[in-house]
C-alpha positions as CSV (number, residue, x, y, z in Angstrom):
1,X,-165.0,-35.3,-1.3
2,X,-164.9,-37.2,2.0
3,X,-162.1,-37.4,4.2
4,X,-159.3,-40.0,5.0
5,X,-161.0,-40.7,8.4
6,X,-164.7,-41.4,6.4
7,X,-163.1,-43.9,3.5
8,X,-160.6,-45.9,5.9
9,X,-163.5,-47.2,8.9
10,X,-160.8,-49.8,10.9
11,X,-158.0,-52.0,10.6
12,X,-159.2,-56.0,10.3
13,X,-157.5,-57.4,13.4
14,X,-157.5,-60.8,12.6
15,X,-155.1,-63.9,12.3
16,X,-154.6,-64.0,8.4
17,X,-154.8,-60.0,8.3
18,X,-151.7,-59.8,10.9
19,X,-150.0,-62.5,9.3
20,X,-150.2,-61.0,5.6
21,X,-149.0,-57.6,7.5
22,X,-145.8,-59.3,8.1
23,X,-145.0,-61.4,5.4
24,X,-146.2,-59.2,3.2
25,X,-145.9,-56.0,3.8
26,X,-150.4,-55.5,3.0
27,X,-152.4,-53.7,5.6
28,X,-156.0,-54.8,5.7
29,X,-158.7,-52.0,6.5
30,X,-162.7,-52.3,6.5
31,X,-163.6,-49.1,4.4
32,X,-166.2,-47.7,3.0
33,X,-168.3,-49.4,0.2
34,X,-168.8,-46.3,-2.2
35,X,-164.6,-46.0,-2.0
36,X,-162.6,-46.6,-4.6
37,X,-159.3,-47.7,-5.1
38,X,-157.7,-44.7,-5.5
39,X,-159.3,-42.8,-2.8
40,X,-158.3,-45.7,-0.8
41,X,-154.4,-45.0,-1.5
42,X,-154.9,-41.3,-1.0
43,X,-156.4,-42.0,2.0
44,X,-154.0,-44.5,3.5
45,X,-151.1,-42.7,2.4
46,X,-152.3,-39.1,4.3
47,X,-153.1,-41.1,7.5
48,X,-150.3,-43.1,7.8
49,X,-147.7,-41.1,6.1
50,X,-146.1,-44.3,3.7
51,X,-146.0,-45.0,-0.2
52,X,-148.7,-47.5,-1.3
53,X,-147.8,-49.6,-3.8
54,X,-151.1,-51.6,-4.5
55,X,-154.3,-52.0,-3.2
56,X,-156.8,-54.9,-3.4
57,X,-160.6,-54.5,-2.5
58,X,-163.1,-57.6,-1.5
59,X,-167.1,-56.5,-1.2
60,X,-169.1,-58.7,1.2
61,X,-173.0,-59.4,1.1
62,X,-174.7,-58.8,4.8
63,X,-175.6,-61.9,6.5
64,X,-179.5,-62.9,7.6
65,X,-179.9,-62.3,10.9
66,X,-182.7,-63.4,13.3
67,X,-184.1,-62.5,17.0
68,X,-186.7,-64.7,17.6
69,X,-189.2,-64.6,14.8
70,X,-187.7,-61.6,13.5
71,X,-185.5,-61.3,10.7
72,X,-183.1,-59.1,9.5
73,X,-179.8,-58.3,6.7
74,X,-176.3,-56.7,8.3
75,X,-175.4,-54.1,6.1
76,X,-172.5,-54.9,3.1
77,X,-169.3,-54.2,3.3
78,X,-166.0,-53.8,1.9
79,X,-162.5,-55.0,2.9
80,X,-159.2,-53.4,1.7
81,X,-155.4,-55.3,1.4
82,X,-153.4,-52.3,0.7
83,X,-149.6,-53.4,-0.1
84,X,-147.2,-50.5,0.9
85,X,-143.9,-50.0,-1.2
86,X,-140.3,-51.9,-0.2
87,X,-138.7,-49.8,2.4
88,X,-141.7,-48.2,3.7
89,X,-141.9,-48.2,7.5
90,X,-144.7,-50.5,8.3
91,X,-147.4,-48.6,11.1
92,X,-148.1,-50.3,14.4
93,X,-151.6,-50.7,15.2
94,X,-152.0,-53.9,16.6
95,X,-149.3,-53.9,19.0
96,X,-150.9,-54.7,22.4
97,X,-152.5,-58.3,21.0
């Protein structure tokens, strides 16, 4: 079995992901692809210490990408919206933006 640290990668720091975390209440993590939902709540709720109520997953196919004449994929990945229960204590990780 892998550990919390190996399913949850990063928080997605973006505009709509910080905007969702307060209005509401969804976290939004890049995790692993192989991860499934529940491993995802087990793993969210261990690290973070909360009650997850839902969680949402979203895969994504690797661009093409070139240098010069040569050609390449970036790998696929998967992005998480994990909605914590009401009254949970929402954790601050994008504080200093």
């Amino acid at each position: 079995m892998k550990s919390a640290y190996q399913i949850i990668r990063r928080p997605v720091i973006t505009e709509k992901g910080l905007g969702v975390k307060e209005t509401e209440a969804t976290l939004v993590f890049e995790v692993a692809v192989k991860a499934s939902k529940t491993e995802i709540k087990q793993a969210v709720q261990s690290i973070f210490k909360v009650k997850v109520d839902s969680v949402r997953t979203a895969t994504f196919v690797g661009k093409e990408r070139r240098r010069g004449k040569f050609t390449g994929y970036r790998p696929d990945w998967k992005k998480a919206y994990v909605r914590l229960k009401t009254g949970q204590k929402m954790p601050e990780y994008a504080e200093n933006i």
